[in-house]
C-alpha positions in Angstrom: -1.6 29.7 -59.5 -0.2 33.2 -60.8 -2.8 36.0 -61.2 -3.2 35.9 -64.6 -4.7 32.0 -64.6 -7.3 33.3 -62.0 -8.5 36.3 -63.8 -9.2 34.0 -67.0 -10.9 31.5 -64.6 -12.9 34.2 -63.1 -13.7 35.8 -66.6 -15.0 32.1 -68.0 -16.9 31.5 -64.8 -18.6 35.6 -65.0 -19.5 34.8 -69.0 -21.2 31.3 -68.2 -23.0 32.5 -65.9 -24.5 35.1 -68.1 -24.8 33.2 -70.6 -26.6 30.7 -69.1 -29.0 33.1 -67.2 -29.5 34.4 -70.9 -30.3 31.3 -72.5 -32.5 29.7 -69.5 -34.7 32.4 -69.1 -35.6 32.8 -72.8 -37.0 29.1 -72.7 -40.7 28.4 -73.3 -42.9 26.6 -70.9 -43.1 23.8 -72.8 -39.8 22.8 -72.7 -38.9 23.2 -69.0 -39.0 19.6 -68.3 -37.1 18.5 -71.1 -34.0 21.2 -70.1 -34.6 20.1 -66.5 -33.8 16.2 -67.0 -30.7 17.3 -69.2 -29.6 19.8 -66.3 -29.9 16.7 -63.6 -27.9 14.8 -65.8 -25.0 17.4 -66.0 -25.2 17.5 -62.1 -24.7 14.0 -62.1 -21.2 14.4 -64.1 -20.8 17.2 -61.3 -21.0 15.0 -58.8 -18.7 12.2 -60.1 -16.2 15.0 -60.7 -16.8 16.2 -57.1 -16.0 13.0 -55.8 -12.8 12.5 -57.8 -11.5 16.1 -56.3 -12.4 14.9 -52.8 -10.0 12.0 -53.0 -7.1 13.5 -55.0 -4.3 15.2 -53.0 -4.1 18.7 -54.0 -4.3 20.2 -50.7 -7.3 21.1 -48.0 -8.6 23.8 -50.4 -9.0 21.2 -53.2 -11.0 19.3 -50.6 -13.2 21.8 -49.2 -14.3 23.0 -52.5 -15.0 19.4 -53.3 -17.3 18.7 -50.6 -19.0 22.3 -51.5 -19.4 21.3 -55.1 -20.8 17.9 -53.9 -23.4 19.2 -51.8 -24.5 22.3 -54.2 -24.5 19.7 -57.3 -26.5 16.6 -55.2 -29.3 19.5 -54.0 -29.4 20.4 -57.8 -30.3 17.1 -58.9 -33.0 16.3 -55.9 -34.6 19.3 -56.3 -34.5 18.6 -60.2 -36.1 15.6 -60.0 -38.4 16.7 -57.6 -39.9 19.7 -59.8 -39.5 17.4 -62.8 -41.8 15.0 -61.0 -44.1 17.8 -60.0 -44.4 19.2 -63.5 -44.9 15.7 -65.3 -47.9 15.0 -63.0 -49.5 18.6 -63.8 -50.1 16.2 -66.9 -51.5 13.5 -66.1 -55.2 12.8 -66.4 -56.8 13.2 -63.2 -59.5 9.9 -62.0 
């Protein structure tokens, strides 16, 4: 990988990040559970494409960032579901 590929990797990667810190925090309350399912579902594409990295042969790099991206996108989707469960039972009608 020349230097020039890994500057415009690390520009795209700086810009989503903002962007999605942007976009995320301008969201009402009301729609934090709604964005949370979608973002669980995008981890779960993560984590197929994690596992697909894992077994390819590009090298011991390719691996370890594999089994980083695993781990970072399954503890995105847990906690997801878990917050997601917490909020959608702030709604329900209490006996």
């Amino acid at each position: 990988m020349n230097i020039e590929t890994l500057i415009a990797l690390l520009y795209v990667l700086v810009l989503a990040t903002y962007v999605g810190f942007e976009l995320i925090s301008k969201v009402p309350p009301t729609l934090h559970t709604p964005l949370m399912s979608g973002s669980n579902a995008i981890s779960g594409i993560t984590i197929v494409g994690a596992i697909l990295v894992i077994n390819s042969d590009h090298g011991i790099i390719s691996i370890v960032l594999g089994v980083i991206a695993l781990f970072l996108a399954t503890l995105n989707v847990v906690g997801g579901y878990l917050v997601t469960d917490k909020m959608l039972k702030m709604f329900k009608k209490k006996k």
